[in-house]
N, C-alpha and C positions, 0 to 999 in steps of 0.2 A: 361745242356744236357750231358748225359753220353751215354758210349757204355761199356758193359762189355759181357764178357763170363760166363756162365751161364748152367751148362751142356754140357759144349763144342759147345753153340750157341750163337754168336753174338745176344744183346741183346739192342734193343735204348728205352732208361728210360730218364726223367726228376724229379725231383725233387724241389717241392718251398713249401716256408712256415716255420715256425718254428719249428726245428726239436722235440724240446720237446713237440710238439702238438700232439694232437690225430690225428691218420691216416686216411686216403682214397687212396683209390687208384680209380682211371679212366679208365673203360676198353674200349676200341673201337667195333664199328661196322665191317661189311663186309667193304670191301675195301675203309677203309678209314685207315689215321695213328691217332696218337694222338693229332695233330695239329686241331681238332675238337672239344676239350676238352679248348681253349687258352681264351677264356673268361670265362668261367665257372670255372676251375683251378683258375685264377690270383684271381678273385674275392674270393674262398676258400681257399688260402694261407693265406688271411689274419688273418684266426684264426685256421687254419689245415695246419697238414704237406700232402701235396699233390704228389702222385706219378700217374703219365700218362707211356706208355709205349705202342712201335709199338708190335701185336702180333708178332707171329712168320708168315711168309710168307708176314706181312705187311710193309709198312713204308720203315725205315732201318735195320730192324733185320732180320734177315739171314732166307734163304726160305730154309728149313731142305724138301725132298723130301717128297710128299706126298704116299698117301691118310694122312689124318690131322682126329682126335677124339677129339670131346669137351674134352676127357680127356685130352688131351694132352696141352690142351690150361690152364686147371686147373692146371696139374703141372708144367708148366711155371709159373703161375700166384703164385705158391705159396715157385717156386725157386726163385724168383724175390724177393717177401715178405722176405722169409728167405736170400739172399744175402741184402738187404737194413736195416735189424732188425726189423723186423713189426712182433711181437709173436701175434696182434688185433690190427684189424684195421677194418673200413667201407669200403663196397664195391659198387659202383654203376657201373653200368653194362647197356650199349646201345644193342640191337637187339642180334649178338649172345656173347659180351658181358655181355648181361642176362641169357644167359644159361650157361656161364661160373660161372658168380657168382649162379645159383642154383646148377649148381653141386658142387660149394664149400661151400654153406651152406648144403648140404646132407655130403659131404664126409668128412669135415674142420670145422662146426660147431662152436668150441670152438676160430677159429684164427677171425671170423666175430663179430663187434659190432653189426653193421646196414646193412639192404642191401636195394639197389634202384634197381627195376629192370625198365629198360626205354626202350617202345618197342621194346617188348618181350615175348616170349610165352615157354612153357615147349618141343611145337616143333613148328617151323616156316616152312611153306610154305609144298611142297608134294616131296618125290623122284622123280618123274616125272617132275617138275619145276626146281628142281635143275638141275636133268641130263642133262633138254634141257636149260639149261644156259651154263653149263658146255659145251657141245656140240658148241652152239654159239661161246663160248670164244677159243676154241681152232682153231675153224675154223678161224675165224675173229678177235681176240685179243679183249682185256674190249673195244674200239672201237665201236663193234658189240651190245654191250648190253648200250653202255652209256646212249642214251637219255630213252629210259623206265624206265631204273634205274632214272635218275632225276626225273622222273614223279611219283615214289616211295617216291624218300627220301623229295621232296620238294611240297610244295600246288603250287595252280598253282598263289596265290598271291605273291609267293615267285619268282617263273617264271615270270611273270611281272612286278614287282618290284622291282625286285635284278637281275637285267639281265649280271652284272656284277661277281655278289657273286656267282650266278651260273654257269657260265662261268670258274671262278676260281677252283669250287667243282666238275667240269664234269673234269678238268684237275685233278684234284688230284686222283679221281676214274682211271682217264688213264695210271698215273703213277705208280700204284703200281704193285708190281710184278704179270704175269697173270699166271704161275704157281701155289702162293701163292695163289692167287685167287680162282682156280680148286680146289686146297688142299683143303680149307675151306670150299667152296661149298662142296664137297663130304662129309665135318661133318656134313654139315647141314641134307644130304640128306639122314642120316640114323640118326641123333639125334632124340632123342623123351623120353623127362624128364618127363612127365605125372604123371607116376606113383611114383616116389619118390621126386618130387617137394612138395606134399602133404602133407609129412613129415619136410618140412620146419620149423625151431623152430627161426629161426632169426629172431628179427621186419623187416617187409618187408612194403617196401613202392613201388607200381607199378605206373606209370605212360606211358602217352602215348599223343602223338599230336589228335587231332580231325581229321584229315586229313591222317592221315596214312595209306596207302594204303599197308602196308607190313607185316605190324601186327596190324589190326584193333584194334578198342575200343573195339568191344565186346571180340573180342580171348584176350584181354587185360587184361579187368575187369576178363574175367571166369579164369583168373590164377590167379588172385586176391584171388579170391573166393574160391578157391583151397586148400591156403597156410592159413595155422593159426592165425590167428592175423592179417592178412594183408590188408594196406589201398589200396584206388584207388583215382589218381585224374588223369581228363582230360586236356590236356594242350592245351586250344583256338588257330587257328592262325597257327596251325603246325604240319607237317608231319613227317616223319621217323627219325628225326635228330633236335632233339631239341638244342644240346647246339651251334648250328649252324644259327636254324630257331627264335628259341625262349629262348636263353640264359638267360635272365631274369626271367624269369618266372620258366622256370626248374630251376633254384639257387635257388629261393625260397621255391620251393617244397623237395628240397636236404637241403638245410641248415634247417629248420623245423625239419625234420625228423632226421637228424643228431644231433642238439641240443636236441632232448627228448632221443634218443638213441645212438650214436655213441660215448659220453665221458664215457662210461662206461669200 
């Protein structure tokens, strides 16, 4: 676990695996930190060098004033690469870390091996959904929005059967900073990659839970369908948050994909 500065922003990265391996990096969701990535990661160091990493307003790294732009999450994501020596590396990317990594396959093309986008769309949800999230949390702190948000990120087999696991992930959604939180909401709430997602020249592999309520299977597959080359698999058993709900299964579908494309 490391903390460094990075554009003059405290910055919380991890690091495992062998360093002379081929790269990945792990990007996070809406308010969650990188501790989402901890089975998924351990099992890919075994033959990649693995970097995880809080965004910015997330985790521990430092909440820079908002309003927040997907761009801005991209050039974190690619001072971070340049501060660790990552000139190519794969990128898998959870909800709006999917649209971090398409805008760095549009804007960065040549630093991507492979890219994973894991429910995710080229725009997620409506201005109006954001705004009155946004709204809730200032009023009421993530508090206000936790349990819908679980009924988002988790099926409700997960609700019944992990009453613990979820209890643990309704805290960690509570702990992150709810500034940081607004910040990011308000990227969401004007992002819309549509039109140069299109242009996507990376192998892309998308993926999504069966149960996702946040970025359906179909808004899934049709970015799929979008992007050039790009495959679709549905992931049985799980909702918004796979390496959480279904860690197994998304490693399989990462590691596949990574071994036809990501040593290159």
């Amino acid at each position: 676990m490391a903390f460094t500065h990075i554009d003059g922003r405290l910055v919380h990265w991890r690091e495992s695996g062998p360093r002379e391996a081929p790269a990945v990096v792990l990007v996070n969701s809406l308010g969650t930190d990188f501790r989402i990535w901890e089975e998924v990661a351990a099992a890919l160091s075994r033959a990649w060098r693995v970097i995880v990493y809080d965004k910015r307003g997330h985790g521990l790294s430092e909440v820079p004033p908002g309003p927040y732009a997907i761009s801005d999450f991209t050039n974190d994501l690619i001072a971070l690469a340049d501060h660790v020596g990552l000139p190519r590396f794969s990128l898998v990317g959870l909800s709006i870390g999917g649209l971090i990594g398409q805008d760095m396959a549009v804007r960065a093309p040549e630093r991507l091996a492979a890219l994973v986008l894991a429910d995710t769309a080229p725009k997620v949800g409506s201005a109006e959904s954001w705004n009155a999230r946004i709204t809730a949390v200032r009023a009421g702190g993530l508090a206000a929005i936790a349990d819908p948000v679980m009924e988002r990120w988790f099926t409700p087999a997960f609700h019944r059967e992990r009453p613990d696991d979820l209890a643990g992930w309704r805290n960690a959604l509570l702990r992150q900073p709810a500034d940081g939180y607004i910040a990011t909401c308000e990227a969401l709430s004007v992002a819309d990659l549509t039109e140069t997602s299109a242009s996507i020249a990376v192998p892309t592999l998308a993926v999504v839970g069966d149960g996702d309520l946040s970025t359906p299977p179909d808004l899934v597959r049709a970015m799929a369908e979008r992007i050039p080359g790009a495959s679709f698999a549905l992931i049985e058993g799980c909702g918004h948050i796979p390496p959480v709900e279904q860690p197994g299964r998304l490693l399989a579908l990462i590691t596949r994909h990574l071994e036809k494309h990501g040593r290159g």
